[in-house]
C-alpha positions as CSV (number, residue, x, y, z in Angstrom):
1,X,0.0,0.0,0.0
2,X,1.0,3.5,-0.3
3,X,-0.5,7.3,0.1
4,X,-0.8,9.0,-2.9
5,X,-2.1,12.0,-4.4
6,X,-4.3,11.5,-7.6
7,X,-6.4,13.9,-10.0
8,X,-10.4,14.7,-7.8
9,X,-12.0,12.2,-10.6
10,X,-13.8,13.8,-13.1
11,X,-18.0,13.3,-13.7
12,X,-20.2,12.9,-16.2
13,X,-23.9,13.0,-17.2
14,X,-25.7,11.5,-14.6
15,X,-23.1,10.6,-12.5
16,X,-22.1,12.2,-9.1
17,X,-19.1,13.4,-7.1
18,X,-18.9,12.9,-3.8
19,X,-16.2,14.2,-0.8
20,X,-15.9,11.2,1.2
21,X,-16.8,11.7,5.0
22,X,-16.0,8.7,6.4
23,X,-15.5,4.9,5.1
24,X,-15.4,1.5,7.3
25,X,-12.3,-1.1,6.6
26,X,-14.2,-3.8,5.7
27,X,-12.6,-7.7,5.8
28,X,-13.2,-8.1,2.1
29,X,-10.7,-4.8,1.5
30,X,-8.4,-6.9,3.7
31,X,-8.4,-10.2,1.9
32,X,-7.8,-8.5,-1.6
33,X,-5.2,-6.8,0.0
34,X,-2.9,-8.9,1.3
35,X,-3.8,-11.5,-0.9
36,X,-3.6,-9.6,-3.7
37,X,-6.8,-11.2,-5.5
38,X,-6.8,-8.4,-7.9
39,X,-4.5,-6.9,-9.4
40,X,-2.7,-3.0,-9.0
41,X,-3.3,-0.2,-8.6
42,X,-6.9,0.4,-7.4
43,X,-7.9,2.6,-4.5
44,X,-10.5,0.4,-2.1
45,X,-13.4,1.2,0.3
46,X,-16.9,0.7,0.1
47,X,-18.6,1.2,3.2
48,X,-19.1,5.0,2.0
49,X,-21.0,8.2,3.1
50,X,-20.3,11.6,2.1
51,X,-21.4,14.9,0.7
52,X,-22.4,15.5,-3.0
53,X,-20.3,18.1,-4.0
54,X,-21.3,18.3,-8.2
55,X,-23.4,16.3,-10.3
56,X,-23.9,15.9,-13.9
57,X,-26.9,16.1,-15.7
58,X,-29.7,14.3,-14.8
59,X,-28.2,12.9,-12.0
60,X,-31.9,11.8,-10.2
61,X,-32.1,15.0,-8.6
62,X,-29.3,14.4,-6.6
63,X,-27.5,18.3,-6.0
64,X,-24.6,19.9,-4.3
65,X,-24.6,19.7,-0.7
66,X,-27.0,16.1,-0.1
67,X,-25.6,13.7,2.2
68,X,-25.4,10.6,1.0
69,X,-24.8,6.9,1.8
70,X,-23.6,4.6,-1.5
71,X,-23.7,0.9,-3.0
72,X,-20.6,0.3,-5.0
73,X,-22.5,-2.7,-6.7
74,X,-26.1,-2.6,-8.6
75,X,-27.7,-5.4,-10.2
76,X,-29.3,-5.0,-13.6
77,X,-32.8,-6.4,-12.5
78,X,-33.3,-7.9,-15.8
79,X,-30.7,-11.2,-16.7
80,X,-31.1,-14.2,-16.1
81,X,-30.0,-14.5,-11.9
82,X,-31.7,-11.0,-11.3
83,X,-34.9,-12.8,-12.3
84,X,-34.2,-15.4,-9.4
85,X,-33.3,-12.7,-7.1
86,X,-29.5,-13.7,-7.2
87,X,-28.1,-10.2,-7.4
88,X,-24.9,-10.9,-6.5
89,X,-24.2,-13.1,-9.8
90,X,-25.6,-10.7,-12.1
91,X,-23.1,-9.3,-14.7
92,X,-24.0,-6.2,-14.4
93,X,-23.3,-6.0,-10.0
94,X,-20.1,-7.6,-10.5
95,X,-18.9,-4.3,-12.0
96,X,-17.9,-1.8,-9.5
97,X,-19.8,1.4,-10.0
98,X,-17.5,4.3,-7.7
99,X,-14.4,5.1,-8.4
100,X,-11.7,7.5,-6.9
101,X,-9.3,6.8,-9.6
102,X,-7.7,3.8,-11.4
103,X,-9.7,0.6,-12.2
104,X,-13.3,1.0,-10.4
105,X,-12.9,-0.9,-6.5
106,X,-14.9,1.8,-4.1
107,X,-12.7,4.3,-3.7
108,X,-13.9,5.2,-0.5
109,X,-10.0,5.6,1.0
110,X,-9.8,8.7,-1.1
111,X,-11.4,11.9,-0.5
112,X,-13.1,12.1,-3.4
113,X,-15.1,9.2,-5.3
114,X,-17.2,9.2,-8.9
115,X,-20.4,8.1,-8.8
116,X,-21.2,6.4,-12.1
117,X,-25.1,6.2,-13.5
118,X,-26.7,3.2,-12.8
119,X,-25.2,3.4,-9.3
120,X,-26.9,7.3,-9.0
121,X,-30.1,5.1,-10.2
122,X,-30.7,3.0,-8.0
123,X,-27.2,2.7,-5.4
124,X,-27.7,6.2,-3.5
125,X,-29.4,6.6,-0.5
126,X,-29.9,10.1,1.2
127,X,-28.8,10.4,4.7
128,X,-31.0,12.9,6.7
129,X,-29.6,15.6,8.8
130,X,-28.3,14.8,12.4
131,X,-27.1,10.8,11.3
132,X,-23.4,11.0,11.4
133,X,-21.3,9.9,8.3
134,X,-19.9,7.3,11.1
135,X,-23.1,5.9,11.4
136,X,-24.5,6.1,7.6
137,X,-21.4,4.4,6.1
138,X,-23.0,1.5,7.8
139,X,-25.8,1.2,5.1
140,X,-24.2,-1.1,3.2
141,X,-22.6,-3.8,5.3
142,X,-26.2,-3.8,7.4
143,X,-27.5,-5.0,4.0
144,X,-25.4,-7.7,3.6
145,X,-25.5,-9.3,6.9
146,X,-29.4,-8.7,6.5
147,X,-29.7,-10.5,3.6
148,X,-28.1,-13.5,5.0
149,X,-30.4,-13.4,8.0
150,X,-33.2,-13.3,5.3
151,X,-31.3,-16.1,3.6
152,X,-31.4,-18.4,6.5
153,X,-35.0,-18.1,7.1
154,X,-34.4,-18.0,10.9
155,X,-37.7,-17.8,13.1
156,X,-38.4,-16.8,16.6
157,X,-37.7,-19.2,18.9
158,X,-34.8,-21.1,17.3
159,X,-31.2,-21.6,17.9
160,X,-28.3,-20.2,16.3
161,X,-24.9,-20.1,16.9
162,X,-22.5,-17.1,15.4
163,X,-19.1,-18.4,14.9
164,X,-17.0,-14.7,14.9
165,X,-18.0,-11.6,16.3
166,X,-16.0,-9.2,14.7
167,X,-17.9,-6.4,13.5
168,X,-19.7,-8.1,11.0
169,X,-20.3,-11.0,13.3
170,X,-22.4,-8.6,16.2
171,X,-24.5,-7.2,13.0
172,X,-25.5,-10.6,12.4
173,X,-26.2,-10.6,16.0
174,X,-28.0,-7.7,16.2
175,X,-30.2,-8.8,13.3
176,X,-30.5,-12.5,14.8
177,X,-31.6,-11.4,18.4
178,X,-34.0,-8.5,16.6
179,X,-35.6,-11.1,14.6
180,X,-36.2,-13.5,17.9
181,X,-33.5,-15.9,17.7
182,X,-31.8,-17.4,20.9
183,X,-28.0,-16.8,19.9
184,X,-25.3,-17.9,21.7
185,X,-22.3,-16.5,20.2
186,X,-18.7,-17.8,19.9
187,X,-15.5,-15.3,20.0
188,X,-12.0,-15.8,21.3
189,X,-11.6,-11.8,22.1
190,X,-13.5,-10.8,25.4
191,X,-14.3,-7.6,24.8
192,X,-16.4,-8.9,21.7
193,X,-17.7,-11.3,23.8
194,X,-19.0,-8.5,26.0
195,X,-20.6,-6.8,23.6
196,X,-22.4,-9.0,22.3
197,X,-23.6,-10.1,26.2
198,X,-24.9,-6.2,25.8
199,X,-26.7,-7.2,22.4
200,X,-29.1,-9.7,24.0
201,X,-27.2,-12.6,23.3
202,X,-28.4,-15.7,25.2
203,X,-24.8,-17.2,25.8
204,X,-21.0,-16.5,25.0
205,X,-18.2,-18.8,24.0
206,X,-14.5,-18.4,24.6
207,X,-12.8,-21.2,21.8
208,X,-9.7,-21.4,23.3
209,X,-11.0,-22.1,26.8
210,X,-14.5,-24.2,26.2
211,X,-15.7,-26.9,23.3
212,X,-18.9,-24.8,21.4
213,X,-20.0,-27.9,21.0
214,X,-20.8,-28.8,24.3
215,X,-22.4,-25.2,25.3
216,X,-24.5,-25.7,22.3
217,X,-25.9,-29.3,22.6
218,X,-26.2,-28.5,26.2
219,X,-28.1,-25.7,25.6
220,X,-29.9,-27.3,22.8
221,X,-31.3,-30.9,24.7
222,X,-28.3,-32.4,23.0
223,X,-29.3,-31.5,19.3
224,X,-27.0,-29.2,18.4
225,X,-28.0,-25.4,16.8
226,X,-30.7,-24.8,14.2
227,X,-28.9,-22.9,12.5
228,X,-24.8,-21.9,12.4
229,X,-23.4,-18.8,11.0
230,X,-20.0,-18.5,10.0
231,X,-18.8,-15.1,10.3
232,X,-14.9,-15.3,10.8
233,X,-13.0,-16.9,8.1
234,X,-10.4,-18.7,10.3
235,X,-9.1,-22.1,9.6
236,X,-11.9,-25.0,10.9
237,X,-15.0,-23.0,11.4
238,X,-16.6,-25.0,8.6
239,X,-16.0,-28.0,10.1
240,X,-17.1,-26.5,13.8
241,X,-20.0,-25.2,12.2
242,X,-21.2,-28.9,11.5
243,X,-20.2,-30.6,14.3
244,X,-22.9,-27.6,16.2
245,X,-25.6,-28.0,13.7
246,X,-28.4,-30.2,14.4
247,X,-29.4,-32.7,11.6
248,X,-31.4,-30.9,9.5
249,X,-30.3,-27.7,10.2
250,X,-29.3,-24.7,8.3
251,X,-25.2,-23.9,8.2
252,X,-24.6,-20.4,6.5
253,X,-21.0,-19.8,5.3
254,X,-20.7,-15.6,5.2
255,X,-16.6,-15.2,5.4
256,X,-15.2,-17.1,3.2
257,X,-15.0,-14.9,-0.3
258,X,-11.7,-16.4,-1.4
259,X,-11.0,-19.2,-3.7
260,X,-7.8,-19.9,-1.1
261,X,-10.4,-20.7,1.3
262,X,-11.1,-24.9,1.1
263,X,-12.6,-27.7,3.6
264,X,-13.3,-30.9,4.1
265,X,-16.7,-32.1,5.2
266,X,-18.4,-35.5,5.9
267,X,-20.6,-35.8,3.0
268,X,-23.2,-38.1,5.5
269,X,-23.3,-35.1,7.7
270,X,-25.0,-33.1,4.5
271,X,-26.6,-35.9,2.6
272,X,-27.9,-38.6,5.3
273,X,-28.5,-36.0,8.3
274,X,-30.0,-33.4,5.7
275,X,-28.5,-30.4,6.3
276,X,-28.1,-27.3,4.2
277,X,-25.5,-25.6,3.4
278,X,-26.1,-22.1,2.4
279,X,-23.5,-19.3,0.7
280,X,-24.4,-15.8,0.8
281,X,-22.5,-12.8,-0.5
282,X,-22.8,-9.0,-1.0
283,X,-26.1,-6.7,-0.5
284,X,-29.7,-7.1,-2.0
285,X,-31.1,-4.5,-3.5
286,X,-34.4,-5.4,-2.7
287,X,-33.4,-5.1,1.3
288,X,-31.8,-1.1,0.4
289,X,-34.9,0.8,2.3
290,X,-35.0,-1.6,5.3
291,X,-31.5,-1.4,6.0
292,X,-31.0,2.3,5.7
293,X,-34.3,2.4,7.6
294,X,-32.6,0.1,10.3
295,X,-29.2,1.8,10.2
296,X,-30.1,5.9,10.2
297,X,-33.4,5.9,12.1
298,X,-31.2,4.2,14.9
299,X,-32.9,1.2,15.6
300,X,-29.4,-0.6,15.0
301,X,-26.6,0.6,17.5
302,X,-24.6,0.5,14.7
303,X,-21.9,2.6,16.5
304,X,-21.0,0.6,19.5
305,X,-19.4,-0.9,17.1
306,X,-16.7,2.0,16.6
307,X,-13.5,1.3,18.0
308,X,-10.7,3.6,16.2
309,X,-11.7,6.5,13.9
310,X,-8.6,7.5,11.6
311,X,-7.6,10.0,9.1
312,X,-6.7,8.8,5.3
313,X,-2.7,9.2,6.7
314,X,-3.2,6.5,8.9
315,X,-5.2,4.0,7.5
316,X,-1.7,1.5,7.3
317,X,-2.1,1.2,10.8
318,X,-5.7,1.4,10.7
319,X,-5.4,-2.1,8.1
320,X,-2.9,-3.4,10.2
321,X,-5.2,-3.3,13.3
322,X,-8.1,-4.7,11.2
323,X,-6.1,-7.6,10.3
324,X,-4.6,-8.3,13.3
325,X,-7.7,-7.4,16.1
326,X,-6.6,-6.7,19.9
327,X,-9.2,-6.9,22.3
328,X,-10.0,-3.4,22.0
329,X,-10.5,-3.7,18.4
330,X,-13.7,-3.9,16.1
331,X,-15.3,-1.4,13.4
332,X,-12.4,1.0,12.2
333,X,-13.7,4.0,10.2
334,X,-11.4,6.1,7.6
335,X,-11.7,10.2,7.9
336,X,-10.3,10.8,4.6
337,X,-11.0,14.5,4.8
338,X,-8.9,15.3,8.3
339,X,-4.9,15.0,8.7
340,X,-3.1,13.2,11.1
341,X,-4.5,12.7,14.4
């Protein structure tokens, strides 16, 4: 990585600029990173909220001074997945819509980020006055983890275990205990075990000190969880996913995005015991309105979350601490308009 100045990206019809007020460091960002799945130069961040600050013509009525919240990804609503509600696949979302400069991959750790058209369409939500840019840059990872909540068809009453709760982890928490679930959740870090004790969790679980397994069947009557999520990508949470799931259950993988990423599972465990396995990726348009309703009318305390807020010049340290969490780490959120602090 390294701090560059480049050109404020230039706009067209349609299309927006936007000064960037503040963008979360999101795992994905981390995983392209230092794996390098893509290849350089491209500027990332895509958890975004900022200020219009010029728009082209015909820009939806978007104008200088709106504060806004933004979806690098929109799906074309017409091919073949879009028709099955499989956004994520459509050729269309797989482009990346906002730019600060270079090939299109969010931009958001620049100051300034190009908004292209069909992202002004139907990817730009406004953020009403007195809801922080901390808190609207939310939006978008709030859709993701609801979607998989969605996916999993979870219903009051039942069991589910989160395996991770890093900041996307509690989300899924927050969503699980709003929708009525009994969670119990599962973190080695005991500050993000606390937290999620504050969330309404019905039980915690330290990995390195107690088996999962055994809170969860003893919680369960000895069936094991209705349904797993899988929210860290660390080595053998796959397989501890299935050894908590009951038969029948529902095991939802959400972390791992990377081709690098492989298991091994007992093929009886799926087939005979008749279990599914479910993959879920990226946001759903469909779910835009609830989770900007959910994340800027407050009814998510999205910023608990917050742990470090740090200007563009830092963010090395501010990737370094997202890859490598301390206890006092979760949600870190890039200032790219403020110097050194």
């Amino acid at each position: 990585m390294s701090l560059e100045s480049v050109p404020v990206p230039q706009i067209g019809p349609g299309e927006l600029l936007v000064r960037v007020e503040s963008c979360g460091i999101c795992h994905t960002d981390l995983k392209k990173i230092a794996w390098g799945l893509l290849p350089a130069p491209r500027i990332y961040g895509h958890e975004t909220a900022g200020v219009v600050v010029d728009a082209g013509r015909g820009a939806g009525g978007f104008r200088e001074g709106d504060r806004v919240a933004l979806f690098h990804h929109i799906p074309c609503r017409e091919c073949f997945y879009c028709r099955r509600r499989l956004y994520a696949q459509c050729p269309t979302y797989k482009k990346v819509g906002i730019t600060a400069g270079f090939e299109p991959a969010g931009g958001g750790f620049a100051q300034y980020v190009r908004v292209m058209d069909w992202i002004v369409r139907q990817g730009v939500v406004g953020v009403p006055p007195g809801v922080s840019p901390d808190r609207a840059c939310f939006v978008e990872p709030v859709n993701t983890c609801l979607k998989a909540v969605v996916k999993c068809e979870v219903q009051a009453g039942e069991s589910v275990a989160v395996l991770g709760q890093g900041p996307i982890g509690l989300l899924l928490t927050m969503l699980l205990v709003r929708s009525g679930a009994a969670v119990v959740a599962s973190d080695p870090l005991e500050g993000r075990r606390e937290l999620a004790k504050r969330l309404g969790v019905r039980q915690v679980v330290d990995p390195a000190v107690e088996s999962g397994e055994g809170v969860v069947r003893a919680w369960t009557d000895g069936r094991g969880a209705d349904v797993v999520v899988v929210a860290a990508a660390a080595p053998g949470l796959v397989e501890e996913a299935l050894r908590l799931s009951r038969p029948g259950a529902r095991i939802l993988l959400f972390a791992q995005t990377s081709q690098r990423e492989t298991f091994e599972l007992d093929g009886a465990a799926i087939c005979a015991q008749e279990r599914t396995l479910l993959g879920c990726y990226s946001a759903d348009v469909d779910l835009q309105e609830e989770s900007a309703r959910l994340v800027l009318d407050g009814e998510l305390p999205v910023e608990e979350l917050i742990s470090h807020r740090l200007p563009l010049d830092r963010i090395d340290e501010g990737i370094r601490l997202a890859t490598s969490p301390d206890n006092g780490t979760l949600k870190i959120i890039v200032h790219p308009q403020r110097g050194e602090s």
